[in-house]
C-alpha positions as CSV (number, residue, x, y, z in Angstrom):
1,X,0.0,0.0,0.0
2,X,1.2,3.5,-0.8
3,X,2.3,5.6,2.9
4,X,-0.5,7.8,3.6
5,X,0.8,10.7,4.3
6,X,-0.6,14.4,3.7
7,X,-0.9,18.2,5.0
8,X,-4.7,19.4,5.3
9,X,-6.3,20.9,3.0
10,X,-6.6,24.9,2.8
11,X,-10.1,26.7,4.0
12,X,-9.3,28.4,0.4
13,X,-9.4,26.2,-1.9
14,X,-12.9,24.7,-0.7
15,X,-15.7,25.1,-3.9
16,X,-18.8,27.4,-3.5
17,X,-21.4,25.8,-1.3
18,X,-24.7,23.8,-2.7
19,X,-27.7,23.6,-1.6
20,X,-28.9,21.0,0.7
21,X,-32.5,20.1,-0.1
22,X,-34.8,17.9,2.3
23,X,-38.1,18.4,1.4
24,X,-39.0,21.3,3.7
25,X,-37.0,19.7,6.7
26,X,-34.6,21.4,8.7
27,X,-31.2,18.8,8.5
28,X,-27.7,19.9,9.5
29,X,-25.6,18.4,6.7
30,X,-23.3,17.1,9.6
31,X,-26.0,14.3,10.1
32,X,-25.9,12.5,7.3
33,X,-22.8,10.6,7.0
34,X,-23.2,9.6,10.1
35,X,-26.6,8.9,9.4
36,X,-25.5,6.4,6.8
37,X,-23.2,4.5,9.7
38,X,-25.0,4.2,12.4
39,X,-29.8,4.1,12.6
40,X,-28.8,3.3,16.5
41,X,-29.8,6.1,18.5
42,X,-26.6,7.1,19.9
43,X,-26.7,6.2,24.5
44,X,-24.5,7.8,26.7
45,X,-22.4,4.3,27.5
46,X,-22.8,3.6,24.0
47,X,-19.4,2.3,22.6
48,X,-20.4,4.4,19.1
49,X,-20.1,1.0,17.0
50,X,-22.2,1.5,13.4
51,X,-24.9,-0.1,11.9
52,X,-27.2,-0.2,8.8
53,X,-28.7,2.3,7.4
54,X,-32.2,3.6,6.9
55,X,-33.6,5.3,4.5
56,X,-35.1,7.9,6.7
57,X,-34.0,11.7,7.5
58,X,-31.3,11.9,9.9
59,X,-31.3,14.4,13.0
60,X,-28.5,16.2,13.9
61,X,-25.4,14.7,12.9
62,X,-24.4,14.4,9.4
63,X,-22.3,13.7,7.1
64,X,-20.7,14.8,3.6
65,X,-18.1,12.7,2.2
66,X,-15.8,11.2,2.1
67,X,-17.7,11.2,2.9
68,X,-17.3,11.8,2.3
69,X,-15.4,8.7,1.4
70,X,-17.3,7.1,-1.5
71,X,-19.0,3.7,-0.5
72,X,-19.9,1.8,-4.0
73,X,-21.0,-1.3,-4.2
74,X,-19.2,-3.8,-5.6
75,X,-18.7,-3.6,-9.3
76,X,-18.8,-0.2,-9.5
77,X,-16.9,1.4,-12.4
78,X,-14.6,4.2,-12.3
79,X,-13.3,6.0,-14.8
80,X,-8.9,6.2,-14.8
81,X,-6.8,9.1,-16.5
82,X,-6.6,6.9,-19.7
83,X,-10.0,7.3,-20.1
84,X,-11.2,3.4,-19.4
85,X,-12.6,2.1,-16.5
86,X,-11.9,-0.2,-13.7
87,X,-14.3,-2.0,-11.5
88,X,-13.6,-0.4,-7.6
89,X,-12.1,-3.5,-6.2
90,X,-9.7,-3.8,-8.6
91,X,-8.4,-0.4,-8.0
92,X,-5.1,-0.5,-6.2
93,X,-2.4,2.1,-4.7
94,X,-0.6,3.9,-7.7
95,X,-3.6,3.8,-9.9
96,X,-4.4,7.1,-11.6
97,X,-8.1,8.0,-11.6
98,X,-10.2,11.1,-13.0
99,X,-10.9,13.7,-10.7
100,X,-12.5,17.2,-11.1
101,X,-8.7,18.6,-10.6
102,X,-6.9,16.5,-13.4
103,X,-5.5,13.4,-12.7
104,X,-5.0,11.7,-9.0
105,X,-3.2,9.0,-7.6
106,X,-5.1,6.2,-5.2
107,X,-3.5,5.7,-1.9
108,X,-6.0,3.5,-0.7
109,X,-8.9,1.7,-1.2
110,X,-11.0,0.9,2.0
111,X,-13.7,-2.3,2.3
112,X,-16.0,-3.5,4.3
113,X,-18.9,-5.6,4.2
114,X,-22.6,-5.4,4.4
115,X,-25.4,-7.5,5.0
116,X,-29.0,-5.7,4.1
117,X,-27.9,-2.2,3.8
118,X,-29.5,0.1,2.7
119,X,-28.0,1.1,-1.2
120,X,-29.5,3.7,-3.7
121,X,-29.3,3.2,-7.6
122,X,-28.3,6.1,-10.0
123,X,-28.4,5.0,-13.1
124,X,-25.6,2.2,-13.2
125,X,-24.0,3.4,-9.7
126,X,-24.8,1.7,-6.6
127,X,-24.4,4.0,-3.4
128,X,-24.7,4.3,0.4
129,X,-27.9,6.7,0.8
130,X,-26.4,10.2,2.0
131,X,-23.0,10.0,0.5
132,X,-22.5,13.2,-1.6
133,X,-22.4,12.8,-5.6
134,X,-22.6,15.5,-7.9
135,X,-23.9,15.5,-11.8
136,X,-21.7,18.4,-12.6
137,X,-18.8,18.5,-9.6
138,X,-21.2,22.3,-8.8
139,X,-24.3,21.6,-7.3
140,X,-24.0,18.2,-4.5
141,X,-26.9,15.9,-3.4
142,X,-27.8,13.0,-1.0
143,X,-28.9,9.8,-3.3
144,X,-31.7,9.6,-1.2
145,X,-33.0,12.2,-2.7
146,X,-32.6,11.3,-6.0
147,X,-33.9,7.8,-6.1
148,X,-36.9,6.0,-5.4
149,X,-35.5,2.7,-6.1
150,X,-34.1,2.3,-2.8
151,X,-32.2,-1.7,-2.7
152,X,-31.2,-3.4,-0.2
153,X,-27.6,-4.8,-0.9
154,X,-24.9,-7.9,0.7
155,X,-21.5,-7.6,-0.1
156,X,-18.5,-5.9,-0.2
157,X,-18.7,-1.7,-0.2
158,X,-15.6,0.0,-1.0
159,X,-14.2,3.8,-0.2
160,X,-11.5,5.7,-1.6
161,X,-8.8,7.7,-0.5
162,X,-6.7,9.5,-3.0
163,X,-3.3,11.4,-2.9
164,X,-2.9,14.7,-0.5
165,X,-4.0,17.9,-1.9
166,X,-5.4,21.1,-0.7
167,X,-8.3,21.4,-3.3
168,X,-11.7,19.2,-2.6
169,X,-11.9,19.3,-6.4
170,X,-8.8,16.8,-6.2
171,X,-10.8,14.5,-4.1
172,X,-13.6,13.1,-6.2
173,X,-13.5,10.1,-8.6
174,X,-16.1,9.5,-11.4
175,X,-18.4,6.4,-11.7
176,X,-20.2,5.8,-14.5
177,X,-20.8,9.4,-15.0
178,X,-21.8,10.7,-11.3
179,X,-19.3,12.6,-10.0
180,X,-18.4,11.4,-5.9
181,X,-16.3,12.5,-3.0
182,X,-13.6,10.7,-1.9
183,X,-12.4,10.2,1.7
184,X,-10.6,13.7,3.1
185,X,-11.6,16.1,0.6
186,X,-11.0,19.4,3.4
187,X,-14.6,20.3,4.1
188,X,-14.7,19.6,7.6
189,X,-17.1,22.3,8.8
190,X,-20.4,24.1,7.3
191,X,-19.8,26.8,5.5
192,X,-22.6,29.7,3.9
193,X,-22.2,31.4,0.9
194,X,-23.7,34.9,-0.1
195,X,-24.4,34.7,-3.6
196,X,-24.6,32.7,-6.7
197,X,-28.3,31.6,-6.5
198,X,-30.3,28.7,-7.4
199,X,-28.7,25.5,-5.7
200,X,-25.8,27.9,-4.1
201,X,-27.8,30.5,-2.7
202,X,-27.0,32.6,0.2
203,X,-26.6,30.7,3.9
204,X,-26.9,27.4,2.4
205,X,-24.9,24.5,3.7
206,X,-22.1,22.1,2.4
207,X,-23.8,18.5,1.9
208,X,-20.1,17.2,1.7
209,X,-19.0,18.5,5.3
210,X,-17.9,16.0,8.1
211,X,-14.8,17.2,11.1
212,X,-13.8,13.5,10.2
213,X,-14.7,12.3,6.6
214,X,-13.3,15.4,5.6
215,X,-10.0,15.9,7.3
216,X,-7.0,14.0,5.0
217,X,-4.9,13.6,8.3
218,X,-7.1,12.3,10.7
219,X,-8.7,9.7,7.9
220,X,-5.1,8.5,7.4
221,X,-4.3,8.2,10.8
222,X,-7.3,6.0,11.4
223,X,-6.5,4.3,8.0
224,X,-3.0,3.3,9.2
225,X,-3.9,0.9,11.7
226,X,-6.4,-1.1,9.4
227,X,-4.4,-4.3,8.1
228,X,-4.7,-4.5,4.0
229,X,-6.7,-7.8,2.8
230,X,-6.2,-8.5,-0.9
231,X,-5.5,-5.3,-1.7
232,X,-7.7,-3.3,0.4
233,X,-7.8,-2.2,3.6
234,X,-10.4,-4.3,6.1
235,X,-12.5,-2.2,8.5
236,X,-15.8,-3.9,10.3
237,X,-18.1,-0.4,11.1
238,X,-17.2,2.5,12.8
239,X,-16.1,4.4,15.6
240,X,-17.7,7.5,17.2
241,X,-16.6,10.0,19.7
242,X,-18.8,9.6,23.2
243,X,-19.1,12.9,23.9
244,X,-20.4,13.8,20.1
245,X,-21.8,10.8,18.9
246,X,-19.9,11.7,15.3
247,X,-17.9,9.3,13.7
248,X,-14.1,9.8,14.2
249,X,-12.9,6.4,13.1
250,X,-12.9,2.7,11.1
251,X,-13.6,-0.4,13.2
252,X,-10.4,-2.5,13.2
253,X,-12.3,-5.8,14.1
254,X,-15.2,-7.5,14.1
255,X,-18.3,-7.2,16.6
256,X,-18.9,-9.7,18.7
257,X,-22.1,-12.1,18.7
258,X,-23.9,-13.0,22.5
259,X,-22.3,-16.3,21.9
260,X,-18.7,-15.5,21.2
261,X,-18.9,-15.5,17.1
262,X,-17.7,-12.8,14.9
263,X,-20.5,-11.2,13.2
264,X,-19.8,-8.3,10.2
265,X,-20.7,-4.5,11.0
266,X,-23.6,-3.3,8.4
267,X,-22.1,0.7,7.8
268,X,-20.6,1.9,4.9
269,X,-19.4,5.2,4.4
């Protein structure tokens, strides 16, 4: 696997804002990648594990990839500098993929696996309901919201991390034509805008923001202590900080069952 190793992104270079539509409900856009990880109700004792999702609004903390991270299913194509595609498991550490910024290096690809989760279909893209996608790498939306053809999926999910930069433009990867976030992309924190109109009107909110999903050095901290498996590196769910309830990092192992027997995490990111 290639080091992960990076410098945080600059408040700068962050792109304009989009509008974060729900339907007439108030939802901070911190919720929904956590959302997406964990349809517990988070306790006070709780050790923050994560599991499936639900296609329902989230609450209060949120989400925005990395949110993002991307989780695909399976399958899932994406599109490489030469212009062909690869199917996301078979990407690998040194491949170059498409990004809104030019061409990008993969540092890592993350798995897990799911059993029932919740996935959405876009066209020929399989995603994790409220991780951030984008037709046009402007305006940003939850698949929820998109779809009404709601799955539910079993198998391996995979995330992406790609090489350090200070531009969240140079952290998305394109999948059969829908633009995603990839893991550490800099927006950690909601930010307004005042002007542009339409989907980036004034005070609107950042779908993609997440203090964790979006913050290259902590993602690669957490990512450093995950053992690669054929490729990838294995995480089982996530972690979440007690006094938050947001998700602040990847489950090394897996959860145990009343009776002693591992059992897989259903969270993807």
């Amino acid at each position: 696997m290639h080091k992960c190793n990076g410098t945080r992104a600059q408040k700068g270079d962050a792109p304009r804002p989009v509008k974060h539509n729900f339907k007439g409900q108030t939802l901070s856009p911190r919720n929904a990648m956590d959302r997406t990880l964990d349809r517990r109700k988070a306790t006070d004792n709780d050790d923050r594990d994560s599991r499936a999702p639900e296609m329902t609004t989230p609450s209060s903390r949120s989400g925005g990839g990395g949110g993002g991270g991307a989780c695909f299913a399976h399958g899932t194509p994406v599109a490489l500098e030469s212009g062909s595609t690869v199917e996301i498991q078979d990407l690998r550490s040194g491949s170059t993929v498409q990004t809104l910024a030019g061409p990008r290096l993969v540092v890592g690809l993350l798995r897990n696996y799911v059993e029932n989760d919740v996935l959405c279909r876009l066209g020929d893209v399989l995603v994790t309901a409220w991780h951030p996608v984008s037709f046009d790498g402007v305006l940003w939306y939850f698949p929820v919201h998109l779809t009404v053809d709601p799955i539910m999926y079993t198998g391996d999910v995979y995330s992406i991390l790609l090489e350090a930069d200070g531009s969240p433009f140079a952290h998305t990867v394109l999948v059969a034509g829908l633009w995603a976030a990839t893991l550490g992309h800099g927006i950690t924190h909601l930010t307004t805008t005042g002007g542009g109109g339409g989907e980036g009107g004034e005070g609107v909110d950042d779908v993609r923001a997440h203090p964790f999903f979006g913050d290259y050095v902590l993602v690669c901290e957490k990512i450093a202590v995950l053992r690669p498996v054929n490729g990838a590196y294995q995480y089982y769910g996530v972690t979440r900080d007690q006094r938050t309830g947001l998700v602040n990092g990847f489950r090394q192992a897996r959860a145990k069952t009343d009776g002693g027997g591992d059992q897989p995490y259903n969270s993807a990111l």
